[in-house]
N, CA, C and O atoms as a MOPAC input file, in Angstrom:
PM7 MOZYME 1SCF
protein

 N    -89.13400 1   -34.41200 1   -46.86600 1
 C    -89.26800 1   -34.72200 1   -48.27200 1
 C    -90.64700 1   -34.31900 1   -48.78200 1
 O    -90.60100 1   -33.76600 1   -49.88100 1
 N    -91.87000 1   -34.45900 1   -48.25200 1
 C    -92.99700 1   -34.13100 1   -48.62700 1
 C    -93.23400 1   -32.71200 1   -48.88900 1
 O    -93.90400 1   -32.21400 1   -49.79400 1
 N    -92.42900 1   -32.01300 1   -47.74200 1
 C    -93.30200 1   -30.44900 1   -47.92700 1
 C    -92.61300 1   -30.04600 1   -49.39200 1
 O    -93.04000 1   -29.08600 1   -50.03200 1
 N    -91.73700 1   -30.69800 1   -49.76400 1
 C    -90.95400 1   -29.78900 1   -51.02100 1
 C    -91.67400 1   -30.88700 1   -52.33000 1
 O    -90.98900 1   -30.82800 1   -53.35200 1
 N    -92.75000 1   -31.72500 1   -52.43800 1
 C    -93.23300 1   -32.58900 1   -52.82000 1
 C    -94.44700 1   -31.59400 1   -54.03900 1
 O    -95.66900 1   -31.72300 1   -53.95600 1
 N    -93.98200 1   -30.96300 1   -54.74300 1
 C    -95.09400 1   -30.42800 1   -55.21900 1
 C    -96.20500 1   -30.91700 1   -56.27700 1
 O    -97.29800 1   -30.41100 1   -56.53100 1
 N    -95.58300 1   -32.06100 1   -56.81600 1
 C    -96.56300 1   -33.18400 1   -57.72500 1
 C    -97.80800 1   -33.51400 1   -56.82300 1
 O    -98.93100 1   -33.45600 1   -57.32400 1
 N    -97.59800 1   -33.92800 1   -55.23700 1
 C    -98.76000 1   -34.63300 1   -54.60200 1
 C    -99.69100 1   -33.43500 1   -53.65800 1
 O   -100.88200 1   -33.49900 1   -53.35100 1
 N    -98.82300 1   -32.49600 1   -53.38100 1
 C    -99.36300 1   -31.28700 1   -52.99500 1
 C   -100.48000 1   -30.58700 1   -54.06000 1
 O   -101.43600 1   -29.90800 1   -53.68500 1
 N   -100.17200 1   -30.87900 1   -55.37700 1
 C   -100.78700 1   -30.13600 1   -56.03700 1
 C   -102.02300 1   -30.27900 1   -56.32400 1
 O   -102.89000 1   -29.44900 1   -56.59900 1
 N   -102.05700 1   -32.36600 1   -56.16600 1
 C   -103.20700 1   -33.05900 1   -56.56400 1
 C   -103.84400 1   -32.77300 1   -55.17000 1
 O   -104.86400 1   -33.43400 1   -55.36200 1
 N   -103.97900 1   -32.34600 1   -54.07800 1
 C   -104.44600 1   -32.32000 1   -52.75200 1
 C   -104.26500 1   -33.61900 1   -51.74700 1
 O   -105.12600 1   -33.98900 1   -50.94800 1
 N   -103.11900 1   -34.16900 1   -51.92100 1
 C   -102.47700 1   -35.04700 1   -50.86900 1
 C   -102.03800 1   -34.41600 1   -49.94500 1
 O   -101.37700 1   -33.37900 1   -49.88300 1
 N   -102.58800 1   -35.35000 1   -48.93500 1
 C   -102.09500 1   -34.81500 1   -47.51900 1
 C   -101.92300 1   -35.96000 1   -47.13100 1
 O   -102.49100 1   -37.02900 1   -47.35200 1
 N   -100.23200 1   -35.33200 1   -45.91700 1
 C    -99.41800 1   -36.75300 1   -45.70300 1
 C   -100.09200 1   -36.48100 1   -43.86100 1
 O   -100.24200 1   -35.41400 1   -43.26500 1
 N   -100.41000 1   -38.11400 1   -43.31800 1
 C   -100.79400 1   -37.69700 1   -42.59500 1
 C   -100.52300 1   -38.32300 1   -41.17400 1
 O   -100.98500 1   -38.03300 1   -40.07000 1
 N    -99.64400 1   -39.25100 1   -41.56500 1
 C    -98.31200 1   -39.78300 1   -40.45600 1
 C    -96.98500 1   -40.59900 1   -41.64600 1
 O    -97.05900 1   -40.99700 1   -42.80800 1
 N    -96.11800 1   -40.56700 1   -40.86000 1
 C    -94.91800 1   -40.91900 1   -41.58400 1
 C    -93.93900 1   -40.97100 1   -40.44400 1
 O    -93.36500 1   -40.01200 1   -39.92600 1
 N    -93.84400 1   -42.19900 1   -40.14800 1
 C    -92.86800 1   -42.64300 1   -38.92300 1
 C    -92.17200 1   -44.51700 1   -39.05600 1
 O    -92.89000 1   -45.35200 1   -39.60800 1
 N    -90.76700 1   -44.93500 1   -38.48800 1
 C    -90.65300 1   -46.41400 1   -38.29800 1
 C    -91.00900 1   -46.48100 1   -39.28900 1
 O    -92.18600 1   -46.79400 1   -39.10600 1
 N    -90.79600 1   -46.38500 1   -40.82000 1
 C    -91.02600 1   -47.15900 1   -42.65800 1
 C    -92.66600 1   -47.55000 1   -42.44700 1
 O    -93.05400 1   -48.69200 1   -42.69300 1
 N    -93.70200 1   -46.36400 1   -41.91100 1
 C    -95.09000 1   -46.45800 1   -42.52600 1
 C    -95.63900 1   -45.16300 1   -42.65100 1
 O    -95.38100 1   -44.22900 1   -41.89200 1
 N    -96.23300 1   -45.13200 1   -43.40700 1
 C    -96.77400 1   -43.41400 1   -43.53700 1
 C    -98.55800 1   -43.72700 1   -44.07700 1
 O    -99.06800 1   -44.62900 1   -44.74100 1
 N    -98.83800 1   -43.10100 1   -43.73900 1
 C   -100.94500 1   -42.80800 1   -44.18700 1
 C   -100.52000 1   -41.15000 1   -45.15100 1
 O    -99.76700 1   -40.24200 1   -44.80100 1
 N   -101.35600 1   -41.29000 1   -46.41500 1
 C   -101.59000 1   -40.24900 1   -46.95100 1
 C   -103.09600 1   -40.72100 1   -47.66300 1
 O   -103.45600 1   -41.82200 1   -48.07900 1
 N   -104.10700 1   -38.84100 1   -47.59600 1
 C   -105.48800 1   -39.02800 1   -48.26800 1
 C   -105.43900 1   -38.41300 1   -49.30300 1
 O   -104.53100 1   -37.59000 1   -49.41800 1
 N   -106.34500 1   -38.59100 1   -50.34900 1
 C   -107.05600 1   -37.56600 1   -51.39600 1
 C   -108.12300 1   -38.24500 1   -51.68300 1
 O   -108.37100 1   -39.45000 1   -51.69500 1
 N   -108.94300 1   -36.96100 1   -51.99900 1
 C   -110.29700 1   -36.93700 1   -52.76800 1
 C   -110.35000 1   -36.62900 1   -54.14100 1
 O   -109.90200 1   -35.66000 1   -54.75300 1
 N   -111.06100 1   -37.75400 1   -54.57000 1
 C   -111.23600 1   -37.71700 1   -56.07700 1
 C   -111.65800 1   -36.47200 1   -56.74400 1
 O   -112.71100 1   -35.96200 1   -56.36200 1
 N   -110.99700 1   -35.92500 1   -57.66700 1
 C   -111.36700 1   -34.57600 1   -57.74800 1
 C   -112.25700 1   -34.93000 1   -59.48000 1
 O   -112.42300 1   -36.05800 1   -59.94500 1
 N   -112.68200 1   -33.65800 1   -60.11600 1
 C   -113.40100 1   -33.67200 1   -61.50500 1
 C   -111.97000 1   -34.10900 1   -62.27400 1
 O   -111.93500 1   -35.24200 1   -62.75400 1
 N   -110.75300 1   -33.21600 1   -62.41000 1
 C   -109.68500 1   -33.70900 1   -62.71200 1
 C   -109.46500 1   -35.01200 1   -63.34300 1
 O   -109.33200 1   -35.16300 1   -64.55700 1
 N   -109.43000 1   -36.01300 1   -62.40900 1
 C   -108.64600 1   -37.14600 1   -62.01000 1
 C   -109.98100 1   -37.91200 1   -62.44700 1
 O   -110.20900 1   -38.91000 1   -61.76400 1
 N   -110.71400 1   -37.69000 1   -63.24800 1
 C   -111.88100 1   -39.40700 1   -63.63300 1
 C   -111.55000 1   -38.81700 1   -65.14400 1
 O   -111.35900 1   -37.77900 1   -65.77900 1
 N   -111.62600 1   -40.23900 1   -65.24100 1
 C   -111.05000 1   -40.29700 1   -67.01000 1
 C   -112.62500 1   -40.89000 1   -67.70800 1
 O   -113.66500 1   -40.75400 1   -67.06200 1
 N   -112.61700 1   -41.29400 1   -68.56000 1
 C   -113.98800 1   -41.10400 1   -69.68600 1
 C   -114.80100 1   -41.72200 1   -69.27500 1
 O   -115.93000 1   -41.24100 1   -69.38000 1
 N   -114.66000 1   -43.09500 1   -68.59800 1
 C   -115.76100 1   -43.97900 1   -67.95300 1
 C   -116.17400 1   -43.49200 1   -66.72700 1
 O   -116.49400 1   -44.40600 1   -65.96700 1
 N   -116.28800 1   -42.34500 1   -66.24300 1
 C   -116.38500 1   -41.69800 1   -65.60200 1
 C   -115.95500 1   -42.32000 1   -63.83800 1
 O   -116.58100 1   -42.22800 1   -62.78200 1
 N   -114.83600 1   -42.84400 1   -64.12100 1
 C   -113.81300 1   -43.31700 1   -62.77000 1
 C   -112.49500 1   -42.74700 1   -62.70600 1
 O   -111.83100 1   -42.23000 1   -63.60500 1
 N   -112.18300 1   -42.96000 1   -61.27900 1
 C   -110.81800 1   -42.28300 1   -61.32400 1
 C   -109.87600 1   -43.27900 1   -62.30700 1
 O   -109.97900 1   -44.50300 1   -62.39000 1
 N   -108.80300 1   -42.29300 1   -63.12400 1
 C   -107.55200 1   -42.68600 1   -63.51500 1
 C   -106.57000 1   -43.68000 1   -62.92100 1
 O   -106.01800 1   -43.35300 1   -61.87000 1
 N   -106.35700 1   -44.56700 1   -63.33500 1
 C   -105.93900 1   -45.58500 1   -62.11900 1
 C   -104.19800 1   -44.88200 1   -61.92900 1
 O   -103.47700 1   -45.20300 1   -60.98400 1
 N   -103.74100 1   -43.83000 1   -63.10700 1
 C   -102.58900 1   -43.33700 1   -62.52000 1
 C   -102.48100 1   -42.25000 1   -61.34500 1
 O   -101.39600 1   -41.99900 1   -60.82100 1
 N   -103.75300 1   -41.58100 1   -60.94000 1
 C   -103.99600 1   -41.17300 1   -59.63200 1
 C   -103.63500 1   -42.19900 1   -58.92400 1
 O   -102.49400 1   -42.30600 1   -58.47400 1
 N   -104.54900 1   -43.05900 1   -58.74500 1
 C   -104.39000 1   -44.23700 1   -57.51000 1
 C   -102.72300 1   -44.41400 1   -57.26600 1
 O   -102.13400 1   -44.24200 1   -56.19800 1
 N   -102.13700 1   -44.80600 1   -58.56300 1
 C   -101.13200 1   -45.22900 1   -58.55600 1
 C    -99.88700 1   -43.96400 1   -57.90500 1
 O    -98.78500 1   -44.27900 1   -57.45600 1
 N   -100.36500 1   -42.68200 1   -57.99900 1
 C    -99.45900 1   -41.77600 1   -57.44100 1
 C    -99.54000 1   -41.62500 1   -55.50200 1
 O    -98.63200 1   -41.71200 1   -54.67500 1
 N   -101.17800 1   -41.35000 1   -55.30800 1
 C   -101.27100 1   -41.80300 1   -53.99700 1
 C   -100.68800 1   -42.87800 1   -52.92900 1
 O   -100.24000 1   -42.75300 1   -51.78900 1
 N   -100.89700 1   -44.05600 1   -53.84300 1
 C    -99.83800 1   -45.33800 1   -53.42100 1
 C    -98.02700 1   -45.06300 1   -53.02700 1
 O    -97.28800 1   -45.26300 1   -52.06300 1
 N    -97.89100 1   -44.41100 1   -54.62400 1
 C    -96.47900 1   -43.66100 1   -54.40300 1
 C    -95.97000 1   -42.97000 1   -53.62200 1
 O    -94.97400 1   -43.05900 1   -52.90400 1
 N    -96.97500 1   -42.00900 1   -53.85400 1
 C    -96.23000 1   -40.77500 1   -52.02800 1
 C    -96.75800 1   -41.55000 1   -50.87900 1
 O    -96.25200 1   -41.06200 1   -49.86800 1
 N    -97.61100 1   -42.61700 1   -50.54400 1
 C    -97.46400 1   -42.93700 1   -49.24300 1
 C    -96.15400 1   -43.83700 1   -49.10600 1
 O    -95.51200 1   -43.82500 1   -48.05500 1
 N    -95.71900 1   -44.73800 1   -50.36400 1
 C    -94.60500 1   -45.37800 1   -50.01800 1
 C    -93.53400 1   -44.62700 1   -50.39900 1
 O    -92.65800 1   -45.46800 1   -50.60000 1
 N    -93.11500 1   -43.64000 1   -50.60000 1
 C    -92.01300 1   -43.24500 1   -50.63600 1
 C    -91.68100 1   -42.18000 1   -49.62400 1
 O    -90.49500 1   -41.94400 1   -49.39400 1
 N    -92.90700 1   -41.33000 1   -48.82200 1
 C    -92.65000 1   -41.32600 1   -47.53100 1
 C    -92.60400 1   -42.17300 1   -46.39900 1
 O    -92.33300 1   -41.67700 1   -45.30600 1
 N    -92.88800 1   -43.68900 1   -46.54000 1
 C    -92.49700 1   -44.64300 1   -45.50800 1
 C    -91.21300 1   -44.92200 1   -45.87700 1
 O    -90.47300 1   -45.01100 1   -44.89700 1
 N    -90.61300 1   -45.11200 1   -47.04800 1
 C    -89.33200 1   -45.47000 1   -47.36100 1
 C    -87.90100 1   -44.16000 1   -46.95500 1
 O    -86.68000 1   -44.28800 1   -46.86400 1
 N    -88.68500 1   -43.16400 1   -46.82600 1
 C    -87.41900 1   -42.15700 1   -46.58100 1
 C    -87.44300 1   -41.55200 1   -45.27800 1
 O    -86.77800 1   -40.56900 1   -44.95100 1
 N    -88.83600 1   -42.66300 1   -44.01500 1
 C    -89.20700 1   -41.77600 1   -42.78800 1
 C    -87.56400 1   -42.77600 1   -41.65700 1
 O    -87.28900 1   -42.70100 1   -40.45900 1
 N    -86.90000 1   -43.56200 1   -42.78600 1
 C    -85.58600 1   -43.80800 1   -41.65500 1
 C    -84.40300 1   -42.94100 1   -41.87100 1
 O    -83.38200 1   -43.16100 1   -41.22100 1
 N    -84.46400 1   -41.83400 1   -42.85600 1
 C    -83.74100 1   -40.74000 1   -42.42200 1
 C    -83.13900 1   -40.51100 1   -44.04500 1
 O    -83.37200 1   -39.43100 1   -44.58800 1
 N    -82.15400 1   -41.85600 1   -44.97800 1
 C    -81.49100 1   -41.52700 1   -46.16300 1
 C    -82.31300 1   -41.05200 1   -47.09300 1
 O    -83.54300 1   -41.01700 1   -47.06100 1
 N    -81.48000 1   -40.63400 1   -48.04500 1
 C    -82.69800 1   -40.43000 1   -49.58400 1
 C    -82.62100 1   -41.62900 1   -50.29800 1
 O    -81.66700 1   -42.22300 1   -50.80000 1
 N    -84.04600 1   -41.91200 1   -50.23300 1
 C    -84.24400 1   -43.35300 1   -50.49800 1
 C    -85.59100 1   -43.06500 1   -51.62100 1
 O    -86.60900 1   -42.39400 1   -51.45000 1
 N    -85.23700 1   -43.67800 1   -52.53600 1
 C    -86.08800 1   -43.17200 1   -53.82400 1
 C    -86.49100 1   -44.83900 1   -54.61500 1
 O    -85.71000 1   -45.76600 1   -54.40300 1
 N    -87.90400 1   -45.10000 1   -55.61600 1
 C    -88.53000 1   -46.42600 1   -55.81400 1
 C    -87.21500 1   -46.99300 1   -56.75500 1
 O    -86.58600 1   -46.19700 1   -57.45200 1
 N    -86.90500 1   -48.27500 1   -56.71200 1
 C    -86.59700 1   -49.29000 1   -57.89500 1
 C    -87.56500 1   -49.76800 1   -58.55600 1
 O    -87.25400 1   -50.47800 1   -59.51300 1
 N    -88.79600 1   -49.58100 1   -58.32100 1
 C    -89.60700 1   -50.17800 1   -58.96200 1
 C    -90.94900 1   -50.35600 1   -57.96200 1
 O    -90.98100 1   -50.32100 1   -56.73200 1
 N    -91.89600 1   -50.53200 1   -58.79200 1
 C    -93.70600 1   -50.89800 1   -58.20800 1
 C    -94.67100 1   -51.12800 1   -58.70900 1
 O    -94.78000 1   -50.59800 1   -59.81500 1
 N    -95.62600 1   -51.81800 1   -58.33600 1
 C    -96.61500 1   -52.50300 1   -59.43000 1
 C    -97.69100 1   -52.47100 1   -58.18200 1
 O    -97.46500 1   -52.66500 1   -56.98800 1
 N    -98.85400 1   -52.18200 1   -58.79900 1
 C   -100.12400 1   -51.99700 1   -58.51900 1
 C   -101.00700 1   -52.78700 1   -59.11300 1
 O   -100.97400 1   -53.24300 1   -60.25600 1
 N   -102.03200 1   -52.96600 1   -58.03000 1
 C   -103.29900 1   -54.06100 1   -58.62700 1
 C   -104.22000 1   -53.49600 1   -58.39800 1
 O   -104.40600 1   -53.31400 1   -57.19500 1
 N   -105.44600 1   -52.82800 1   -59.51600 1
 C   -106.57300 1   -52.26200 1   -58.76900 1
 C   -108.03100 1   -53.24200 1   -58.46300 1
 O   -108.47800 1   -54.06000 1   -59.26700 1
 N   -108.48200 1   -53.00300 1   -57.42900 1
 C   -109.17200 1   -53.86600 1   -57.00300 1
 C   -110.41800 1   -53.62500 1   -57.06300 1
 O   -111.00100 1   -54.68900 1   -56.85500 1
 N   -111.27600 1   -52.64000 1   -57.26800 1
 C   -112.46700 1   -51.61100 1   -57.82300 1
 C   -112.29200 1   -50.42900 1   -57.92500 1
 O   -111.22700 1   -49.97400 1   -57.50700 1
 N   -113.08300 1   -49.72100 1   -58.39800 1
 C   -113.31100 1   -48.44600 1   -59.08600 1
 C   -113.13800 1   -47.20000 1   -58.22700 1
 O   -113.84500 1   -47.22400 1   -57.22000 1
 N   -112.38700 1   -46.13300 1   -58.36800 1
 C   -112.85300 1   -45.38600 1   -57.07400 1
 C   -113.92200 1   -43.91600 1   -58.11100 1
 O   -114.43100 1   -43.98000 1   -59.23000 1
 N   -113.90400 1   -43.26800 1   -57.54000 1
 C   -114.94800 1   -41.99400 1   -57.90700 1
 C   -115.30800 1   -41.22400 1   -57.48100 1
 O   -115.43800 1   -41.09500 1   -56.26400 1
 N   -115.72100 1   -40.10900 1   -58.64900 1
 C   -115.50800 1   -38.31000 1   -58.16900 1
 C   -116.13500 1   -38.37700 1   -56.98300 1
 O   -117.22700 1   -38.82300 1   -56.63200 1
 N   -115.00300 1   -37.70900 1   -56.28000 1
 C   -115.56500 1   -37.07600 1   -54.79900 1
 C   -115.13000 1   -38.38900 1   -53.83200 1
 O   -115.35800 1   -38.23000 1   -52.63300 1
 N   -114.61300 1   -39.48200 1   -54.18000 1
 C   -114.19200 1   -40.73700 1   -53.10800 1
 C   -112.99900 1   -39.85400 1   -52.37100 1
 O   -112.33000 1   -38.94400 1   -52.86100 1
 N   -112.94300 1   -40.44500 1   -50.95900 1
 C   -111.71400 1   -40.13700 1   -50.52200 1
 C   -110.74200 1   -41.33500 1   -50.26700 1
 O   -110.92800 1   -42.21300 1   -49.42400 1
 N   -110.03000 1   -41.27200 1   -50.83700 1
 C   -109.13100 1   -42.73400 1   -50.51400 1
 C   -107.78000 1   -42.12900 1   -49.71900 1
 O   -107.00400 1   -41.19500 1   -49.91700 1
 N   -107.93900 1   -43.21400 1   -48.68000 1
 C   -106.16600 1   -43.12100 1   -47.83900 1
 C   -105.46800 1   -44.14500 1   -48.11400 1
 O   -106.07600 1   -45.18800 1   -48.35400 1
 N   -104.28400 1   -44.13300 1   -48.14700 1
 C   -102.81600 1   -45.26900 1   -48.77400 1
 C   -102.24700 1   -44.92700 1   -47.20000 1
 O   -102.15200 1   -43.88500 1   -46.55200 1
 N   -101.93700 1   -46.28100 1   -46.94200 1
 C   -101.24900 1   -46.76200 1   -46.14900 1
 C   -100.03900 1   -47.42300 1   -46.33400 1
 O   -100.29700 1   -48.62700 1   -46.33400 1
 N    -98.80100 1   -47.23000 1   -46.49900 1
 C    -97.76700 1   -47.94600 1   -46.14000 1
 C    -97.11700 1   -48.91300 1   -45.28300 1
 O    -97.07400 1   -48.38200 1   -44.17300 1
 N    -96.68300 1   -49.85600 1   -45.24000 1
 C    -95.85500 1   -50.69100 1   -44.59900 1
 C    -94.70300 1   -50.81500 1   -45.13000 1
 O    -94.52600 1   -50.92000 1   -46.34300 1
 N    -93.72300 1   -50.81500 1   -44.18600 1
 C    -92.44100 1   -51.27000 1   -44.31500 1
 C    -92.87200 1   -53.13100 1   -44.52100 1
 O    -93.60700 1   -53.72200 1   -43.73000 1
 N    -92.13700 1   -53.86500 1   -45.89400 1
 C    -92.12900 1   -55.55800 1   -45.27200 1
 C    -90.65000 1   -55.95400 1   -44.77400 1
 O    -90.59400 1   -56.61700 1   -43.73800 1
 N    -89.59100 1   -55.64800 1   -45.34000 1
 C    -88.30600 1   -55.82900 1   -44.91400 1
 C    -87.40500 1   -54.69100 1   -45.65700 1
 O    -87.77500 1   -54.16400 1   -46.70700 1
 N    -86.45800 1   -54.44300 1   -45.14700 1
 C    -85.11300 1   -53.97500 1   -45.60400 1
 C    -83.93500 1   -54.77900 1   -45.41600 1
 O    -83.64900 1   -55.50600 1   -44.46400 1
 N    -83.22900 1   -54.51100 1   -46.58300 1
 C    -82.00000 1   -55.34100 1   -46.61800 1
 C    -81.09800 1   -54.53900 1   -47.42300 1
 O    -81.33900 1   -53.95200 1   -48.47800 1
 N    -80.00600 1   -54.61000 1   -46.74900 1
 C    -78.71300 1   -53.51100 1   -47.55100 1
 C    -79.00900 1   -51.96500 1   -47.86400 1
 O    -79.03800 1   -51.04100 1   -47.05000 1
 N    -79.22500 1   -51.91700 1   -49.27200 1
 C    -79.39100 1   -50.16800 1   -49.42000 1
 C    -81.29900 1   -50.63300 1   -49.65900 1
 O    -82.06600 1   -49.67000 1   -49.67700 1
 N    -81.89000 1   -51.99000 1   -49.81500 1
 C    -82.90300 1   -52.00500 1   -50.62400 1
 C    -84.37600 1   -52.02100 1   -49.53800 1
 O    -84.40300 1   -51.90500 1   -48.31300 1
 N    -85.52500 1   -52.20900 1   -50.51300 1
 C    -86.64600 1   -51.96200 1   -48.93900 1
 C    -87.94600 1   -52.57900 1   -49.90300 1
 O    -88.25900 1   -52.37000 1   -51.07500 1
 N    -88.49500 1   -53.37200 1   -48.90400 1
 C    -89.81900 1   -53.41300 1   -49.83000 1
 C    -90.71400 1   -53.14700 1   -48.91800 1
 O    -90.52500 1   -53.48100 1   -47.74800 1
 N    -92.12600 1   -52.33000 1   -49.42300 1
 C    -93.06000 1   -52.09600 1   -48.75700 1
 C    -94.46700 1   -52.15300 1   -49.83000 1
 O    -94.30400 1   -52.13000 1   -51.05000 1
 N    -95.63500 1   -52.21700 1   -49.29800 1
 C    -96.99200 1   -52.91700 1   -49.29300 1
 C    -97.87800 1   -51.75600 1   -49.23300 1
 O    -97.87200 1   -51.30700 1   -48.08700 1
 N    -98.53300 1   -51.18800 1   -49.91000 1
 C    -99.56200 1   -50.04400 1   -50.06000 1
 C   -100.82700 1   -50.70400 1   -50.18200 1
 O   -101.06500 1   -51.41100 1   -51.16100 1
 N   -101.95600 1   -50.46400 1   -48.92700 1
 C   -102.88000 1   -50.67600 1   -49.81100 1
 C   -103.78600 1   -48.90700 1   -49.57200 1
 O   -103.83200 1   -48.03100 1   -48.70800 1
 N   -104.28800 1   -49.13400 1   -50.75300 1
 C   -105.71000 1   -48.03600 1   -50.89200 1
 C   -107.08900 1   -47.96000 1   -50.59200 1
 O   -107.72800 1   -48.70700 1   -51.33300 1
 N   -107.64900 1   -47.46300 1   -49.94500 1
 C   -108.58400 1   -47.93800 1   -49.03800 1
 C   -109.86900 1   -46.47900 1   -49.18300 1
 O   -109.67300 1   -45.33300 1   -48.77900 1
 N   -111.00200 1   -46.94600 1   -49.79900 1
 C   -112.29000 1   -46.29200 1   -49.76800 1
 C   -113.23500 1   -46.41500 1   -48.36900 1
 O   -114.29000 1   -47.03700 1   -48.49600 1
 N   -112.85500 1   -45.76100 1   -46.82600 1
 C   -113.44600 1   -46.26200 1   -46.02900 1
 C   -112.92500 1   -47.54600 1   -45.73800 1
 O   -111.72900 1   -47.74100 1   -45.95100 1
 N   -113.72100 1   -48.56000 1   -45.22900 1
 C   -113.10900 1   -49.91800 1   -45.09100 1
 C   -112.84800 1   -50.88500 1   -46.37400 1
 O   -112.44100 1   -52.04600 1   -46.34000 1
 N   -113.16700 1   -50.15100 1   -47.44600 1
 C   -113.21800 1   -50.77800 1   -48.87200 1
 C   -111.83000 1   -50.82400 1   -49.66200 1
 O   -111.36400 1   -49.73600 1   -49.99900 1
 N   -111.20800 1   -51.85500 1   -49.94900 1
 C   -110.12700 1   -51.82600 1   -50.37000 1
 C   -109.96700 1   -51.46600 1   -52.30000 1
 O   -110.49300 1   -52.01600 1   -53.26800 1
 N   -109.29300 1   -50.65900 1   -52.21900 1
 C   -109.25900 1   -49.92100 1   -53.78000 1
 C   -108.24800 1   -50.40600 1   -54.55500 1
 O   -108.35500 1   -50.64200 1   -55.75800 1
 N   -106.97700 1   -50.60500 1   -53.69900 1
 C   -105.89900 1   -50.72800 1   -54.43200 1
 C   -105.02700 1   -51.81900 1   -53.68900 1
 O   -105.40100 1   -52.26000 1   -52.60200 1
 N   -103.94700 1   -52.21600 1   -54.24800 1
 C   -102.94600 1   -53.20500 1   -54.05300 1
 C   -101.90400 1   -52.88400 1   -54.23600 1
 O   -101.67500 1   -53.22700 1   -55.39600 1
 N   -100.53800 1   -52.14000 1   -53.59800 1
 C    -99.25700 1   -51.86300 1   -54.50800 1
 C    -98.09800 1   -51.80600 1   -53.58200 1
 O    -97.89900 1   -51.14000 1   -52.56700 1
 N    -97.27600 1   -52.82600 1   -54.31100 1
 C    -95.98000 1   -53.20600 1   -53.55100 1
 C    -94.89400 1   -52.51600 1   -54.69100 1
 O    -94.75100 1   -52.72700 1   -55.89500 1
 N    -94.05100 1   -51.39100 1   -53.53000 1
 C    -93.01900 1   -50.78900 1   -53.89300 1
 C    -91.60000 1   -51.06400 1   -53.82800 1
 O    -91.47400 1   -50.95700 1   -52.60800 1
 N    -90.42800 1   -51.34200 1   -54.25500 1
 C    -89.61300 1   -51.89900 1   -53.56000 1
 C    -88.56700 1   -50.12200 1   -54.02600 1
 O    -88.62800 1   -49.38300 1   -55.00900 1
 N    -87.76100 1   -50.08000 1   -52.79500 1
 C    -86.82200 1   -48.84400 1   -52.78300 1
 C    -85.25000 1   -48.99300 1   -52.76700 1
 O    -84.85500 1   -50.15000 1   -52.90900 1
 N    -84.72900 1   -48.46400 1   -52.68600 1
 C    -83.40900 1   -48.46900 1   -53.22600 1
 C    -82.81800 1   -46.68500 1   -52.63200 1
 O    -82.83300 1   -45.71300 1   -53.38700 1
 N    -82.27200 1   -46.62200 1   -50.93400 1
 C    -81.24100 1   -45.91300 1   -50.89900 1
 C    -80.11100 1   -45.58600 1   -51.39400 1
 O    -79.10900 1   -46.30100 1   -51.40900 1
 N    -80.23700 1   -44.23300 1   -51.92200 1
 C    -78.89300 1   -43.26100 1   -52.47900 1
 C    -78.00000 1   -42.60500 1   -52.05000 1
 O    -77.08200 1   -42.06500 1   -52.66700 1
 N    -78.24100 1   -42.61700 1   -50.87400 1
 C    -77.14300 1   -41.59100 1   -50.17100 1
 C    -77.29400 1   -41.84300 1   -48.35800 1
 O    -78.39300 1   -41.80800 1   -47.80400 1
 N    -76.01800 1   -42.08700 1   -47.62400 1
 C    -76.09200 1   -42.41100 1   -46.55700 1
 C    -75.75100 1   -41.33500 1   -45.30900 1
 O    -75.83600 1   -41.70200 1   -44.13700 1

């Protein structure tokens, strides 16, 4: 699912495990991606979060795409930060899945975002 992923490819995400409903993906804050207060866009953050959980959600094989997700940002990130998103699987049940992103500056936590998924096809 990732290599044909050209939204997160484009921003310079790189996926960098994706196995068992958890996946790690990085990017670096680019000039791009800081909006006027001169910080990143929190809808960057929020896409990073995304492709790490939606490659943990589709690393058990179906096409399994978000019902929904909400993010909490927790400080600022900035040009040139590199932040990695980590995924967790928390449970699956039926076609549905919830999993736990956090975003992480070094040991510094950036972000907060729980995805919940919803398989389409078996």
């Amino acid at each position: 699912m990732f290599d044909d992923d050209l939204a997160s490819k484009s921003l310079g995400i790189e996926l960098l495990e994706a196995a068992d409903g958890r996946a790690t993906a990085r990017m670096r804050v680019t000039p791009e991606m800081v909006n006027g207060h001169k910080i990143a866009h929190g809808g960057y953050l929020f896409l990073l979060a995304d492709t790490a959980f939606a490659c943990a959600c589709n690393s058990h094989g179906p096409v399994t795409v978000a019902a929904g997700a909400e993010i909490s940002f927790v400080t600022s990130a900035r040009l040139g930060d590199e932040l990695v998103a980590t995924a967790e699987e928390r449970t699956r049940y039926g076609r549905n899945g919830i999993y736990d992103v956090t975003v992480r500056r070094g040991d510094e936590v950036v972000a907060e975002f729980r995805g919940r998924s919803r398989t389409i096809a078996r």
